[in-house]
N, C-alpha and C positions, 0 to 999 in steps of 0.2 A: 504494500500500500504506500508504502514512506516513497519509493522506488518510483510508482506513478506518478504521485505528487511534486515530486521532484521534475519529470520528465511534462509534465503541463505546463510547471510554471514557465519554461520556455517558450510556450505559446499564450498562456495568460497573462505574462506579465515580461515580455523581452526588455531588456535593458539598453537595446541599442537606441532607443529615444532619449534617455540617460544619459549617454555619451557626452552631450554638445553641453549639457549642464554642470559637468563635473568641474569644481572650480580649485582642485588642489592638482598639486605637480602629481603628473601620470606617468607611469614605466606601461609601456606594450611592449612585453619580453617573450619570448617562443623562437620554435625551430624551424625551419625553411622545410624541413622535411614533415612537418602536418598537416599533412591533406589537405585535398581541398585548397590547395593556392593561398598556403598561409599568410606568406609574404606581402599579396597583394590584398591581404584582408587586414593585416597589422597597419602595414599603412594607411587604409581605410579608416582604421581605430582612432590610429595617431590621427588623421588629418581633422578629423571629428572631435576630441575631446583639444579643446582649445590648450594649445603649449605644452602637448604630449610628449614624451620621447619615444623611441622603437629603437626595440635588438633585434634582430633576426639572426638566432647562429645557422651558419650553414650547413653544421655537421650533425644537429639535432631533429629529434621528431617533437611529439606531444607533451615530453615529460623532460625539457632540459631539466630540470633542477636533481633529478634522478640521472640521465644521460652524458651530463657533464656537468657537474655541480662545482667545480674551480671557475668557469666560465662563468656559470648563472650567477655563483657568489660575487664574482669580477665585477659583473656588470651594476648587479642589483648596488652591492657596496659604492660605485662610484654612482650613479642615481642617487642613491641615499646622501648621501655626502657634499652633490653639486649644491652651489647655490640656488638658494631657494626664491631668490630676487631677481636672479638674472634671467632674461630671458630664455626660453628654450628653444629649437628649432629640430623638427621633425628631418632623417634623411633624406 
């Protein structure tokens, strides 16, 4: 039952209307290797939440932070750490 309710709220309630409203510093982090054209849906992400950043690793799928967890830490760490004032710009 948990399993359903889970798997509707994607169509009850998607969050990609969400996107454009979100007013804090954003990471779009994921692998170039997750289906479905992930690359050109992260950028999507990024161009949508206003001053997003995007990683795309090339050697990852669905789970970098399991896949290559020095990398996902690399990234996330320096995200976390950029200035929080400065502007951001999406690749």
């Amino acid at each position: 039952m948990v399993r359903t309710l889970l798997q509707q709220m994607v169509y009850t309630d998607p969050v990609v209307y969400d996107w454009a409203h979100i007013k804090a510093k954003a990471l779009v982090i994921g692998g170039e290797k997750d289906g479905a054209d992930f690359p050109a849906r992260a950028k999507f992400i990024g161009d949508t939440i206003p001053g997003a950043q995007v990683f795309v690793a090339p050697t990852a799928g669905h789970v970098l932070h399991l896949e290559d967890p020095a990398l996902f830490n690399r990234e996330l760490l320096k995200f976390l750490k950029s200035d929080l004032s400065a502007p951001t710009q999406n690749p």
